[in-house]
Residue, then its C-alpha position, 0 to 999 in steps of 0.5 A: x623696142x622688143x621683139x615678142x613671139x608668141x603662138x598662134x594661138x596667143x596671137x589668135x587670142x590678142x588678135x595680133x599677127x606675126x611679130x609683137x614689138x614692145x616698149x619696155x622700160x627699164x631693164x629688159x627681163x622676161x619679168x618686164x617684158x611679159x609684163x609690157x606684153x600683159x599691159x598692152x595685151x590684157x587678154x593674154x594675164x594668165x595663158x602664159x604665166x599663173x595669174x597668183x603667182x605669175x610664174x610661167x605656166x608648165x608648158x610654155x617656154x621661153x627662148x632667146x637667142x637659140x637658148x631655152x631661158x625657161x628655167x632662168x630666173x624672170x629677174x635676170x636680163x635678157x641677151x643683149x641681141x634681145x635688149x636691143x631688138x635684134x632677136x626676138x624672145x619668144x614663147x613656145x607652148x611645149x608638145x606633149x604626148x606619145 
């Protein structure tokens, strides 16, 4: 089971509170787990990662284990913790302005 964290306002949206828990099969990427969140959550296609291309979308982030995972490749595997459902991974839409 995965643990997902997403914002408020996601969470408004899949009209879920606190703390997401997934099955993901396979091994756990942020490609597979977005796409768990996507299946189960269809109303989220296209907030956090580009419909077309499925790439994350420039201002949200991903973070796992006190580590920015944002610019990693969405085929590489998680942290372990993650994998094994003691850290979440979550995704943090980033602040702009001045």
């Amino acid at each position: 089971m995965i643990r997902v964290i997403i914002p408020f306002h996601l969470r408004t949206l899949a009209k879920v509170d606190g703390e997401l828990a997934l099955d993901v099969s396979g091994e756990v990427t942020q490609r597979t787990v977005l796409d768990a969140l996507e299946a189960r959550y269809p109303m989220l296609q296209g907030t956090i990662r580009d419909r077309a291309t499925r790439r994350r979308r420039a201002f949200v982030r991903f973070f796992a284990c006190q580590e920015d995972l944002s610019n990693e490749s969405p085929d590489s595997p998680l942290p372990a913790p993650v994998a094994a459902g003691q850290e979440p991974f979550r995704v943090v839409g980033a602040m702009a302005g001045g």
